[in-house]
N, C-alpha and C positions, 0 to 999 in steps of 0.2 A: 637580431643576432641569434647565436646557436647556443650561447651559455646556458642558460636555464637546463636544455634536451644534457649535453657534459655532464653537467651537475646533478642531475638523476640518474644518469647511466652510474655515477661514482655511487650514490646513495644508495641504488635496489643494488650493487654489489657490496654494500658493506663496508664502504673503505672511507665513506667523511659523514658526516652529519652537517647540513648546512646551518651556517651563521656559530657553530661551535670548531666546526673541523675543516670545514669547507666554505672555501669564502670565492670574492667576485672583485678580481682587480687589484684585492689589497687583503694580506693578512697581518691581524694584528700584533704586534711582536710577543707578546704574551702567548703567543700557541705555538706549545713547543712541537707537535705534532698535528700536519695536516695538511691542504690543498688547494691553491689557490688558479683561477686562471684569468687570463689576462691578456688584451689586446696587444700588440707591435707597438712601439713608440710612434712608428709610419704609418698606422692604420693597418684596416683591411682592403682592397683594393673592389673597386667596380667593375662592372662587365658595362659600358656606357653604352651597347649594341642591345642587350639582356639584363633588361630591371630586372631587379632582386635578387641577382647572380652575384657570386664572391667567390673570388679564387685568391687567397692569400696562407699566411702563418697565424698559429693561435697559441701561445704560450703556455705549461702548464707548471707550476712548480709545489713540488712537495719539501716539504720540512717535517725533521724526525731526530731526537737525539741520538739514536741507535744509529751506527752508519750501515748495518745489516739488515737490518729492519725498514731505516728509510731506504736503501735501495730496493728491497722487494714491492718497498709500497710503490714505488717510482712505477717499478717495472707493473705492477699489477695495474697501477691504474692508466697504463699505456697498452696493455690487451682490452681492457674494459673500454677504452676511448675510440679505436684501432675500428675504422670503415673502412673496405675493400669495395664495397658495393651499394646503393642506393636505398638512403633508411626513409620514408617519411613518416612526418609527424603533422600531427590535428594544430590547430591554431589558439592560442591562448593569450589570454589577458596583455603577456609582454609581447607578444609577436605574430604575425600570421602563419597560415602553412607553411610547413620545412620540410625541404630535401636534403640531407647530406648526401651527398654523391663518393664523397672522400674524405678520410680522416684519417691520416697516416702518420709515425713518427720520423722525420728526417734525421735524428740521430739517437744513439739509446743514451739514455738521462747523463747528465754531466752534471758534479758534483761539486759543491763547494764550500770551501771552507767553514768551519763551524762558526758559529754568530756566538755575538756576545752574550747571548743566554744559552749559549751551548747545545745549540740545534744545528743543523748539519742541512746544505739546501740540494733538493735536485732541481735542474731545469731540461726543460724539455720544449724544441718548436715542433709542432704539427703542420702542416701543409691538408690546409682542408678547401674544401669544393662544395660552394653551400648555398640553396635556392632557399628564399626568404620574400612571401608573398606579402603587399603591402597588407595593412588591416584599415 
């Protein structure tokens, strides 16, 4: 998968610190501010023609008390995520070579109601395009 490459594009922009701010599938309710991303409940789909092809959605959700604050974060970390064009990436411990081809948002962050610790959620699906060589 592509998590890890998300997860450093948000880091060298400044905007989570992983395992404090920035998490993977699951944030812990205790973080009143921060960034989680997260598979489809349906998965990611295959290319059964083209191993290590994926053409689906990839969830991302921010949480932030501030509803001003969280929507700027929403939005900033939807320019920092945001492929028009063909990125690749070296191969590492969790993954082989990567292409993104596409990372785009399908709609601008949708907000919602504040949670019981009084954080405030965005969500957002992506529509991404992603070559992933076996290891």
């Amino acid at each position: 998968m592509i998590f890890d490459i998300l997860e450093q594009k948000i880091v060298d922009a400044g905007l989570g610190v992983a395992g404090e701010s920035l998490f993977r599938q699951f944030m812990p309710a205790e973080t009143l501010i921060g960034i989680y991303s997260r598979e489809p409940l349906d998965g990611i789909p295959f290319d059964p023609y083209m191993p290590g092809r994926y053409r689906g959605r990839i969830q991302i959700i921010t949480r932030h008390t501030d509803p001003v604050l969280g929507k700027k974060l929403a939005q900033d970390v939807q320019k920092v995520l945001t492929v028009w064009s063909p990125e690749d990436y070296e191969p590492n411990a969790e993954r082989g070579a990567a292409s993104i081809s596409l990372f785009i948002p399908e709609t601008l962050p949708i907000q919602f109601p504040r949670l019981e610790g009084d954080g405030i959620e965005w969500s957002q699906h992506f529509k991404t395009v992603f070559v992933v060589d076996e290891m």
